[in-house]
TORZATI-82037 format. One record per residue: residue number from 1; x, y, z of N, C-alpha, C in turn. Coordinates in nm, 2 decimals. Layout:
BEGIN
    i    n.c1    n.c2    n.c3   ca.c1   ca.c2   ca.c3    c.c1    c.c2    c.c3
  NUM       X       Y       Z       X       Y       Z       X       Y       Z
...
END
This chain:
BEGIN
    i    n.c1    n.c2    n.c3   ca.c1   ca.c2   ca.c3    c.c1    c.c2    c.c3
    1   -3.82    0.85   -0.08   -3.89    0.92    0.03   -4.04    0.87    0.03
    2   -4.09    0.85    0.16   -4.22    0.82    0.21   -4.33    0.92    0.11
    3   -4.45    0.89    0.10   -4.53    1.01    0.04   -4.58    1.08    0.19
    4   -4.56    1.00    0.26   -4.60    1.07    0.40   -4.51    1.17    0.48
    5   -4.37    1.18    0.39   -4.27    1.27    0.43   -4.27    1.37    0.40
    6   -4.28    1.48    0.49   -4.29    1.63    0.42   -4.14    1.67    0.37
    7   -4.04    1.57    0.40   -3.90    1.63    0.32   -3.81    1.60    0.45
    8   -3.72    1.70    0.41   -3.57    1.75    0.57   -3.68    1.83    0.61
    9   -3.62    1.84    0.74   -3.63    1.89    0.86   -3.60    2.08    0.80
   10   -3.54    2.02    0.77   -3.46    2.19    0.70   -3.64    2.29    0.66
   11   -3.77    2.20    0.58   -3.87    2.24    0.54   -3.97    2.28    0.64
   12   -3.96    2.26    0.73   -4.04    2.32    0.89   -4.14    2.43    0.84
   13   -4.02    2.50    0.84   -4.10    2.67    0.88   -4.21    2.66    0.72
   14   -4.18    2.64    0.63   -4.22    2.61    0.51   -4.38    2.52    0.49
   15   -4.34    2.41    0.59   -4.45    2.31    0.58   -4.55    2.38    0.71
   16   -4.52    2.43    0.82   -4.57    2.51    0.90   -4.73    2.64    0.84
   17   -4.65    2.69    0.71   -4.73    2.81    0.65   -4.78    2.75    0.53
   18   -4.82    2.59    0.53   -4.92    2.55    0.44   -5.07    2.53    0.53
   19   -5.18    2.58    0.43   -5.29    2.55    0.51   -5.31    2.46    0.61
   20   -5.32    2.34    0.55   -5.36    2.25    0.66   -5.27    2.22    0.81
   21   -5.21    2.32    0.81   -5.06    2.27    0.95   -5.06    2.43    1.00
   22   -5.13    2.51    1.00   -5.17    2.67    1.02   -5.20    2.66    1.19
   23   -5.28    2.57    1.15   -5.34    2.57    1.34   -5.27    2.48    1.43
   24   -5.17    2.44    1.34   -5.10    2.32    1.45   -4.94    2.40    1.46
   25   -4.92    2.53    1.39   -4.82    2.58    1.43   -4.82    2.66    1.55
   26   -4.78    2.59    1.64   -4.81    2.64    1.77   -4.65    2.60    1.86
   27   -4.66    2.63    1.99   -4.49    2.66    2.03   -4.51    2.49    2.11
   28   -4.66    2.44    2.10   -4.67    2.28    2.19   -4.62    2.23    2.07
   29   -4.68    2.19    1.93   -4.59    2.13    1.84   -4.50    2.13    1.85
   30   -4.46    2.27    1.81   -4.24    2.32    1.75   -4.18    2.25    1.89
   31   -4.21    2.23    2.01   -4.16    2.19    2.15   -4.16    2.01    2.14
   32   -4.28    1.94    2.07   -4.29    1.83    2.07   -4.11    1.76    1.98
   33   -4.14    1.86    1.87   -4.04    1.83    1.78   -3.91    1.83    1.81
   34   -3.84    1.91    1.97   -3.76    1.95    1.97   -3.75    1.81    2.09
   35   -3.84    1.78    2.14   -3.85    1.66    2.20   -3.80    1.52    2.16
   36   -3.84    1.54    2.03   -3.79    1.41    1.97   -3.70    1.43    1.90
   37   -3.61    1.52    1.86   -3.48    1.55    1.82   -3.41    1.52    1.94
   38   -3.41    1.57    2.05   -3.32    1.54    2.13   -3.31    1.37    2.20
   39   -3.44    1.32    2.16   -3.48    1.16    2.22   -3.36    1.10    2.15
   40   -3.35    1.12    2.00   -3.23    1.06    1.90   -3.12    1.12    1.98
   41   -3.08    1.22    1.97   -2.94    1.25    2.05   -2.89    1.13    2.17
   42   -3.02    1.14    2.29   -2.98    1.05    2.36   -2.97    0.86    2.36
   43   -3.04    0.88    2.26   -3.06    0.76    2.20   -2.92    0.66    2.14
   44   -2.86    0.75    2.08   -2.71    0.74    2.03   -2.58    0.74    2.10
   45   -2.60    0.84    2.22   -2.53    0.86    2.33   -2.54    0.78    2.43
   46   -2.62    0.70    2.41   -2.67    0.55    2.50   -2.72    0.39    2.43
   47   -2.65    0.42    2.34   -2.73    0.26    2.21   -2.62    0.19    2.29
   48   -2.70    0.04    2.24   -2.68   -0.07    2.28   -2.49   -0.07    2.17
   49   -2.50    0.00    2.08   -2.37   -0.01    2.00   -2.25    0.06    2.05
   50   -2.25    0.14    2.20   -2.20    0.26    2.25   -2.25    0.36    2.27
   51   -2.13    0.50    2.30   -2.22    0.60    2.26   -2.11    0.68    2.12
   52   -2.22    0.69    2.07   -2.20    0.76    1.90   -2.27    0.88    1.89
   53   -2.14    0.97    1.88   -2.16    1.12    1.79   -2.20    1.12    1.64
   54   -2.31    1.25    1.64   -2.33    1.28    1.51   -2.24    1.33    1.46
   55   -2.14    1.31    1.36   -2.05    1.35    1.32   -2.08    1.44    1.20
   56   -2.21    1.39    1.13   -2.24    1.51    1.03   -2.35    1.62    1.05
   57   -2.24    1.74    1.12   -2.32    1.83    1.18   -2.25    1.95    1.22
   58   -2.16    1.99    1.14   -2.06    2.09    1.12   -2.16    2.21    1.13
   59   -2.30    2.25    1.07   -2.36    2.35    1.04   -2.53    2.32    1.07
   60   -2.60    2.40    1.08   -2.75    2.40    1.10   -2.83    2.34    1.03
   61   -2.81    2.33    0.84   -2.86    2.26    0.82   -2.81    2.10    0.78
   62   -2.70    2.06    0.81   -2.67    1.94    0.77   -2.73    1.87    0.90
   63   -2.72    1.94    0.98   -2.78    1.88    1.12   -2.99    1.85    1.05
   64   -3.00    1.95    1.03   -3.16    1.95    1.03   -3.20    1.86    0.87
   65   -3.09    1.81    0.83   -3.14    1.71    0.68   -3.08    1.57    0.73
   66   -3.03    1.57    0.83   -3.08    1.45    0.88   -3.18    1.39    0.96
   67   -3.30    1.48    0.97   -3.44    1.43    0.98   -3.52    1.45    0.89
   68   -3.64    1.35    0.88   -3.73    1.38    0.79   -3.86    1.44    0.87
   69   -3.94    1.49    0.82   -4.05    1.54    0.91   -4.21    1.47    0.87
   70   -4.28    1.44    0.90   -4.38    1.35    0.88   -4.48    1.43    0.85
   71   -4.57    1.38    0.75   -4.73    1.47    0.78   -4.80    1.47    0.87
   72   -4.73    1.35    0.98   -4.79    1.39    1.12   -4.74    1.46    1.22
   73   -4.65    1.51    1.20   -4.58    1.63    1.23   -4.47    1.55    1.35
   74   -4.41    1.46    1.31   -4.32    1.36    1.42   -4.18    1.38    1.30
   75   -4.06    1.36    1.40   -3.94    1.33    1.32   -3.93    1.21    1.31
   76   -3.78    1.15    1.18   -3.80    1.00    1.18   -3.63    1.05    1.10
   77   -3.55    0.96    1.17   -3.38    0.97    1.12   -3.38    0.95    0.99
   78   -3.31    1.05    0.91   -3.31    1.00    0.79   -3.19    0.94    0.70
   79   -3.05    1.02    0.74   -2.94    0.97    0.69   -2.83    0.97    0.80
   80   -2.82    0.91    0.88   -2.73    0.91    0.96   -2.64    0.82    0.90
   81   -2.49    0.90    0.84   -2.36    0.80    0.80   -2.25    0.78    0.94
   82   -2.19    0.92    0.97   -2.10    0.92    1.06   -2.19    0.94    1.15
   83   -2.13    0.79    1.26   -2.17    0.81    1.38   -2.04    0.73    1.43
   84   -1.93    0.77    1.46   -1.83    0.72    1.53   -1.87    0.70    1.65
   85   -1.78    0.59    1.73   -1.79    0.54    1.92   -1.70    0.62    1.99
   86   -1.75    0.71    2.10   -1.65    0.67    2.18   -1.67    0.55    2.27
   87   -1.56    0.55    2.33   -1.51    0.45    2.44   -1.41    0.49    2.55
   88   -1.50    0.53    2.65   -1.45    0.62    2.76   -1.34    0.52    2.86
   89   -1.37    0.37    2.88   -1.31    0.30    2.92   -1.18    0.26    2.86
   90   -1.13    0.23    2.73   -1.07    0.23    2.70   -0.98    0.32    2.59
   91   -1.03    0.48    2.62   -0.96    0.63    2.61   -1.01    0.65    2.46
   92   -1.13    0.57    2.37   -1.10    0.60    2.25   -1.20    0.75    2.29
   93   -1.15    0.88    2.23   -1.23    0.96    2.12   -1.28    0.95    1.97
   94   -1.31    1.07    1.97   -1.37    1.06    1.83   -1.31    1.18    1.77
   95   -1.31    1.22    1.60   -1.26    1.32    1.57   -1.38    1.35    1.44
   96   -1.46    1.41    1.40   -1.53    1.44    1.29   -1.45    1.46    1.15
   97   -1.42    1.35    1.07   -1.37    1.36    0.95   -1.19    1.41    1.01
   98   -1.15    1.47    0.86   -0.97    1.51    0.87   -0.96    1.64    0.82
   99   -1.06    1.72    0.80   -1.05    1.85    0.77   -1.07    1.96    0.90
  100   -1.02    2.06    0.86   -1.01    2.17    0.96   -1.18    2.19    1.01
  101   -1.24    2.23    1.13   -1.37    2.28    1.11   -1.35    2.38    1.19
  102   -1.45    2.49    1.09   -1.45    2.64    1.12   -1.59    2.69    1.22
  103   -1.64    2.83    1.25   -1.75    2.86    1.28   -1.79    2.86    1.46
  104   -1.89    2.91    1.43   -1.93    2.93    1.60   -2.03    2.78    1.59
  105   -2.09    2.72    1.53   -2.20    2.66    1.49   -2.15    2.49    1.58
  106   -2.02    2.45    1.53   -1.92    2.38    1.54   -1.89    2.37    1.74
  107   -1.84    2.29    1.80   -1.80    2.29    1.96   -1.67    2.35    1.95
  108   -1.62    2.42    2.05   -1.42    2.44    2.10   -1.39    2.34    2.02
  109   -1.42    2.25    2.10   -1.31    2.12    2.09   -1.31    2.08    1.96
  110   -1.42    2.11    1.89   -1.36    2.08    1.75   -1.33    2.16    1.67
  111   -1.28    2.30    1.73   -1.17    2.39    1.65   -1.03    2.36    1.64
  112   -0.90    2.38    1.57   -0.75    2.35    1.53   -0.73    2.43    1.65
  113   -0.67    2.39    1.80   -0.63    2.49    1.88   -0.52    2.56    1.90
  114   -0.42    2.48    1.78   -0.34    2.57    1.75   -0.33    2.68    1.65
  115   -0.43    2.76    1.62   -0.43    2.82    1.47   -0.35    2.91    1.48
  116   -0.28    3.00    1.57   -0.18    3.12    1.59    0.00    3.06    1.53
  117   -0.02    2.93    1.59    0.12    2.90    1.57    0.15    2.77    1.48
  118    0.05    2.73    1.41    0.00    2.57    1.35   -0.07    2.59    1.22
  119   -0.02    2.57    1.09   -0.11    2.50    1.00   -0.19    2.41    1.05
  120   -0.31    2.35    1.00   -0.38    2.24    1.07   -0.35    2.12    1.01
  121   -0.33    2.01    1.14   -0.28    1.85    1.08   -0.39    1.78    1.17
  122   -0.45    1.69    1.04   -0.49    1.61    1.14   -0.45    1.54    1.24
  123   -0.35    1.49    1.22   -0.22    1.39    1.31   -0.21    1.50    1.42
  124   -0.26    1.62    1.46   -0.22    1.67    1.59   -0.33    1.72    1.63
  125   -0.46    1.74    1.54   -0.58    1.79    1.60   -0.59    1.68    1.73
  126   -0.65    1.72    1.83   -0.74    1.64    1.93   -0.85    1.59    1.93
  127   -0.85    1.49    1.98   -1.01    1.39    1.98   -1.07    1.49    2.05
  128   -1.22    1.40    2.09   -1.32    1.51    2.17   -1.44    1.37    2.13
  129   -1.54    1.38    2.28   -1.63    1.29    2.25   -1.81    1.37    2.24
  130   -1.89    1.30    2.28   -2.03    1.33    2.26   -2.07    1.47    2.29
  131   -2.03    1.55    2.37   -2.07    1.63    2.40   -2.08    1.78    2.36
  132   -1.97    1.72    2.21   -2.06    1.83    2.10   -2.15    1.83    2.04
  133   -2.21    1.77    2.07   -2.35    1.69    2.05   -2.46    1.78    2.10
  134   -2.41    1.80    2.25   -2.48    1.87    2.36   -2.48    2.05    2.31
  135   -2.35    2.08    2.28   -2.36    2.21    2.20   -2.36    2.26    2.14
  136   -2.41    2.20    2.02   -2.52    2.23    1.95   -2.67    2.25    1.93
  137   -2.71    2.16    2.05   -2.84    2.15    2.06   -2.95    2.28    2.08
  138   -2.89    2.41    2.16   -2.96    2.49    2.13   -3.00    2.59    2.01
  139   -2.90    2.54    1.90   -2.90    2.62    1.80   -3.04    2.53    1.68
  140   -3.03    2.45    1.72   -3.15    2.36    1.70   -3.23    2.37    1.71
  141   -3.25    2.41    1.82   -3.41    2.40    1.89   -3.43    2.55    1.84
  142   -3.32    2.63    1.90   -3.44    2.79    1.86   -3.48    2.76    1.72
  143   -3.40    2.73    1.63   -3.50    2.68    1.47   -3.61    2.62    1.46
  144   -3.61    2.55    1.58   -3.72    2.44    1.57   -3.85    2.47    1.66
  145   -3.81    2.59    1.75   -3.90    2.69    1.82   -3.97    2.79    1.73
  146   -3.89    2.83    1.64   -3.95    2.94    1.55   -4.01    3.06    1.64
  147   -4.08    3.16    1.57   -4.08    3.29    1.65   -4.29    3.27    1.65
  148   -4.31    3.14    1.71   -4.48    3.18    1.69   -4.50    3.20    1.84
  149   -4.60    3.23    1.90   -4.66    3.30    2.03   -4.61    3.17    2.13
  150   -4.58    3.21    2.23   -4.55    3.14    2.37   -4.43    3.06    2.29
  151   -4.31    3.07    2.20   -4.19    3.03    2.18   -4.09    3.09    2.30
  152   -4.11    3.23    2.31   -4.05    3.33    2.38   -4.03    3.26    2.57
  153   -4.18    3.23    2.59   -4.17    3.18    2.72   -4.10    3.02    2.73
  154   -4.07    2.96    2.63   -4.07    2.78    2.68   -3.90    2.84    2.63
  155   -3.84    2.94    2.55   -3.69    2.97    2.60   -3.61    3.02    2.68
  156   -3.73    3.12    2.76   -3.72    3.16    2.91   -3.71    3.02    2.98
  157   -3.77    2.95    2.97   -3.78    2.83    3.09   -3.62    2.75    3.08
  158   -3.57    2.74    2.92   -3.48    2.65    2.86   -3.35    2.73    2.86
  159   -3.35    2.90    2.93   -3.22    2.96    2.93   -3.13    2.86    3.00
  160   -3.17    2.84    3.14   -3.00    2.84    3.18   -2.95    2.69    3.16
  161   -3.05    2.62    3.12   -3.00    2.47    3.04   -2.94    2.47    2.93
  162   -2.95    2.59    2.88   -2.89    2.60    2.74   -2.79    2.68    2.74
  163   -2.74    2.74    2.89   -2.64    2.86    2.88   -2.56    2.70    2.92
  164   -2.59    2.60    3.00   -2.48    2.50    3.04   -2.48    2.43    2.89
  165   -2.55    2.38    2.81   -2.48    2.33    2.68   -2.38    2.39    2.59
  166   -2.41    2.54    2.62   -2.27    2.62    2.60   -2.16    2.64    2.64
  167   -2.12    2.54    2.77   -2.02    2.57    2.86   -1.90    2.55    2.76
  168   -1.78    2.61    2.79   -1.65    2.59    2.72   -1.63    2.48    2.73
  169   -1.59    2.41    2.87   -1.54    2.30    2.89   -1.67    2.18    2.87
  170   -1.62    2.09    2.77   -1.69    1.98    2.71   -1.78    1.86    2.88
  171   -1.70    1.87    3.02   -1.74    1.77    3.11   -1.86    1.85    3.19
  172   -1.87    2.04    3.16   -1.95    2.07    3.18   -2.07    2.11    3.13
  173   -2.08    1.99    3.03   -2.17    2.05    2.92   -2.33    1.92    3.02
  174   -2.48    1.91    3.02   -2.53    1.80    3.08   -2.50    1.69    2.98
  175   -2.53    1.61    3.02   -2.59    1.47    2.91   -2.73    1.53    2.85
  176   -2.69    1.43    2.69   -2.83    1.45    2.62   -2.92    1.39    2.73
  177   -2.89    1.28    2.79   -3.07    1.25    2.89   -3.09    1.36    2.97
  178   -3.00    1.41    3.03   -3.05    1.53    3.12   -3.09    1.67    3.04
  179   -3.08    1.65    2.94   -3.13    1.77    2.88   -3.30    1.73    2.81
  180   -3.29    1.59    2.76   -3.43    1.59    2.78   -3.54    1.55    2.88
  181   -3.47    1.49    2.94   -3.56    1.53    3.11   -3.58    1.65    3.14
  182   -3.50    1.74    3.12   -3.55    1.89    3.16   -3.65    1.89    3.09
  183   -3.66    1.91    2.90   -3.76    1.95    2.79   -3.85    1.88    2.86
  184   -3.87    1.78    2.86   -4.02    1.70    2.96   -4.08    1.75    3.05
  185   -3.99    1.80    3.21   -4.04    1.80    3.24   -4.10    1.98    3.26
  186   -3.99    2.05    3.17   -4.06    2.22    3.12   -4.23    2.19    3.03
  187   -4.19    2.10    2.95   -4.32    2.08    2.87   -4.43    2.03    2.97
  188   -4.43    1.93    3.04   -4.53    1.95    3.13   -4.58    1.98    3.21
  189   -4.50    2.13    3.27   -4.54    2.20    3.37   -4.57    2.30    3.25
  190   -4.57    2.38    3.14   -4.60    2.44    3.06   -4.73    2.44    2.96
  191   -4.77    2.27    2.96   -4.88    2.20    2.90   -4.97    2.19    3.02
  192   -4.97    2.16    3.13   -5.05    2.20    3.24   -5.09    2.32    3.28
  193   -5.03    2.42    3.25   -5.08    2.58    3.29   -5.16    2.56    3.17
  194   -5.10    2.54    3.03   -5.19    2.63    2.93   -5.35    2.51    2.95
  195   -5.37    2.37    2.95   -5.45    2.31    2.97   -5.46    2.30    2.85
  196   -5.42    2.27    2.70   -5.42    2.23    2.60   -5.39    2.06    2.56
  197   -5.50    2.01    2.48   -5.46    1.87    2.43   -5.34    1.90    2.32
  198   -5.29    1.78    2.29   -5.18    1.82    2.14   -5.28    1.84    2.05
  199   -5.22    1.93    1.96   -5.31    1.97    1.80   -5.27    1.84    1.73
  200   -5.19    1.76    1.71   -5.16    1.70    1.66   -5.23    1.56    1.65
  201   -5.35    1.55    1.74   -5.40    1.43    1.78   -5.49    1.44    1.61
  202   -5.53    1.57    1.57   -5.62    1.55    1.49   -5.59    1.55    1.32
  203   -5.47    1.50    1.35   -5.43    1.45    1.19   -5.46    1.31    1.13
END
C-alpha cells in the first residue's frame, strides 16, 4: 500500500472523522467519490477487453475493498480478480464463481431460481450479464453518501434512477454510462445552485 493510501474504501466514514478531512466531509466530496466509483463500473462495461462484471461483489464490503481511497480524497482500483466477459454477440454470459449466492445485497438473477424444488447445481444455475453491476450500485453510493447535510437532497435527485437500477428484470436496469451521465449531470446542476468550489482542491 501507497503511504498516500488511506486504506479500502470500507475506511471512508472513519478517515472522514479525522481532523484534517472534517471540512471536506461534505455531500460535494461523498458525490465526487460516488462519481468515480461508478466511472470504473462503466469503464469495465465498455473496456477495450469487453464488457466485464465485477464478479467480487456478493456483499457491501467486498465491493467497497476493492477501492483504495487516497489522501486526496479520489478512488484508485485496488484488487480487481474476477472480472469475467460477456459477449452478447456470441450468447456468452457470465456466472459469479460455482456457489449458491444468497441475500438482498446480490441481483435476482444471481439467485438459485429454483430453490422451492432444487438443491442448487451449478450446471443448472443461469448465466446473467453486467447488469448486476447496475444493481447494486445504489447500495453503494448511499454508503458513500453518508448521512452529512445536503446527502438527503442529491438522493432526492438520484431516486428514480435508482428505483430503475432496481428493476427486476436485468434489460431494464440503465447502463453504467447512463447512470453516470445522470450523477454529472445532478452534480452540476446541484454544484451550480450551491455555488461551491471543490474542498478538495486544497489538499
Amino acid at each position: 500500500r501507497r503511504s498516500s493510501d488511506l486504506g479500502s474504501l470500507n475506511n471512508l466514514n472513519a478517515v472522514m472523522e479525522q481532523e484534517r478531512y472534517l471540512g471536506l466531509n461534505t455531500w460535494r466530496t461523498r458525490f465526487h467519490l460516488v462519481i468515480e466509483y461508478v466511472s470504473v463500473l462503466n469503464y469495465l462495461h465498455n473496456s477495450p477487453l469487453g464488457t466485464r462484471v465485477m464478479c467480487d461483489s456478493n456483499d457491501l464490503d467486498k465491493v467497497l475493498s476493492q477501492y483504495l481511497l487516497t489522501s486526496e480524497l479520489h478512488l484508485i482500483v485496488n484488487d480487481l480478480d474476477a472480472l469475467p466477459v460477456v459477449n452478447r454477440s456470441s450468447g456468452v454470459l457470465v456466472k459469479c464463481g460455482h456457489r449458491e449466492l444468497s441475500g438482498h445485497f446480490v441481483a435476482p438473477e444471481q439467485l438459485w431460481p429454483y430453490a422451492h424444488e432444487l438443491p442448487f447445481s451449478d450446471h443448472l444455475m443461469p448465466s446473467y450479464d453486467e447488469k448486476t453491476d447496475v444493481w447494486k450500485i445504489p447500495n453503494v453510493v448511499d454508503f458513500l453518501l453518508g448521512q452529512v447535510e445536503g446527502s438527503d437532497v442529491v438522493r432526492f435527485h438520484l431516486f428514480e434512477l435508482h428505483r430503475d437500477c432496481k428493476r427486476e428484470t436485468p434489460q431494464h436496469r440503465p447502463s453504467a454510462q447512463t447512470v453516470l451521465q445522470t450523477y454529472k449531470a445532478v452534480y452540476a446542476s446541484l454544484t451550480q445552485e450551491a455555488d461551491v468550489p471543490d474542498p478538495r482542491n486544497d489538499l
